[in-house]
N, C-alpha and C positions, 0 to 999 in steps of 0.2 A: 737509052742514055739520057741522061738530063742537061738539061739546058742548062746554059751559064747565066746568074742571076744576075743583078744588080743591087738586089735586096732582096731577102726572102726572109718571111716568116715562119718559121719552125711552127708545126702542129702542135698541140697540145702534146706533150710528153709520149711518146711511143712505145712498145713494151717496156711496160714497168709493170714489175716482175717483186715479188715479198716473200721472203722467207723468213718470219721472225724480224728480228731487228736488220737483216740486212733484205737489200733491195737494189734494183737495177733499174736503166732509164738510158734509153738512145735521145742526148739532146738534139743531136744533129744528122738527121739520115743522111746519107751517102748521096753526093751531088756535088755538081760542077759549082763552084762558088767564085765569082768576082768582088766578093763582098760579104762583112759579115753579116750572118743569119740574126736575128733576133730571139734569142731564146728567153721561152717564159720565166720570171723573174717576182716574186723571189722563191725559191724552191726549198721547200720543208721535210727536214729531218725527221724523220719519226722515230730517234734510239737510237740509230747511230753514231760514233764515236769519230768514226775515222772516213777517207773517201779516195779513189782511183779516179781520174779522170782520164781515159784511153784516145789518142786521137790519132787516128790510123788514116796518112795520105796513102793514098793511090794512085795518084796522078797529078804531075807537076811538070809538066813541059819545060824541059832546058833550067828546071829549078830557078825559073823566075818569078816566083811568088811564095810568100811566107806568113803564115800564121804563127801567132803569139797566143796561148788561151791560160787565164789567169783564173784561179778561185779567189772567192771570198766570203770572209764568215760579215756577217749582221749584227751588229751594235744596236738594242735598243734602247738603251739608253741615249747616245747620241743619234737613232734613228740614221744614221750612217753603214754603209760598209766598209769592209777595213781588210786589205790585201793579205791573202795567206801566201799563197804560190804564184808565179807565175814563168812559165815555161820562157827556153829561149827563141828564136826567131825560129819557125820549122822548115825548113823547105822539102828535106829529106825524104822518098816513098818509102816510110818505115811507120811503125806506133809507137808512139810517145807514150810514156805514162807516168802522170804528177800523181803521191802519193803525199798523203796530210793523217798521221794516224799519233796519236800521244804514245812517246817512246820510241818513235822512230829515229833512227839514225840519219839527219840530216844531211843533203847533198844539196849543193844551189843546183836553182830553177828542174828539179825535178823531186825533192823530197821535203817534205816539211814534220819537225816535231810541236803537232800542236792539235786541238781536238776540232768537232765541226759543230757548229751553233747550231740550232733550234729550225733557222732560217740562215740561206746562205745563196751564193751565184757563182756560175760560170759565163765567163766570158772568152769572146774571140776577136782578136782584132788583126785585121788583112795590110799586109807593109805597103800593100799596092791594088791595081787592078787587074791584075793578071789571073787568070783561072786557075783554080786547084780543087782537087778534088779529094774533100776529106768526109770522115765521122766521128765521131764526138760520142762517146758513151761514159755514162758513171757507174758505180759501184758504189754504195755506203753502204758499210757495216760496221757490227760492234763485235770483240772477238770476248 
């Protein structure tokens, strides 16, 4: 069982996985979290188009703690990021999945019609201090 952090650093990207233009990446291993993790930033597209971001809790005591995790695409021009998606408060022991693919049928804070940059981020941010236990995984592909 893992301990509850206060801050934790995410490893370098964990099974990433390529098929072609699509490809896989655990940003988040599975662990007790008081706090969001730090994921490596900024994370490069190689072909793909479109992106899943899966966030599967497992564990949330009395559903007193909530994650919110938001993509973003990369502006080089203004050397900025710029909001794609961003999920609603989760508390839920269920998986979430934000999906950003051009032509998609839009739905708030879970679907976006729009494509993924070059360079781009996921983030997480914690409503509180309270432990929960989730994972984080992406998908980018091109169909």
């Amino acid at each position: 069982m893992a301990t509850p952090a206060t801050s934790v650093d995410v490893p370098i990207i964990k099974h990433l996985t390529y098929v072609g233009y699509n490809w896989n990446a655990v940003l988040v291993p599975s662990a007790a979290y008081t706090a969001a993790p730090t994921i490596p930033q900024p994370l490069n597209n190689f072909g793909g188009t479109g992106i899943l971001v899966h966030t599967d809790i497992t564990l949330n005591a009395g559903s007193a703690a909530n994650v919110t995790v938001s993509i973003y695409n990369y502006d080089r021009a203004s050397d900025k990021y710029f909001l794609l998606l961003a999920s609603t408060a989760l508390t839920a022991v269920a998986t979430n999945t934000l999906t950003v693919y051009p032509g998609a049928t839009p739905s708030a804070n879970s679907v976006a019609n729009n494509v993924l940059t070059k360079q781009f981020k996921v983030d997480v941010v914690h409503g509180n201090s309270n432990p929960i236990t989730y994972t984080i995984g992406i998908s980018v592909f091109r169909f």
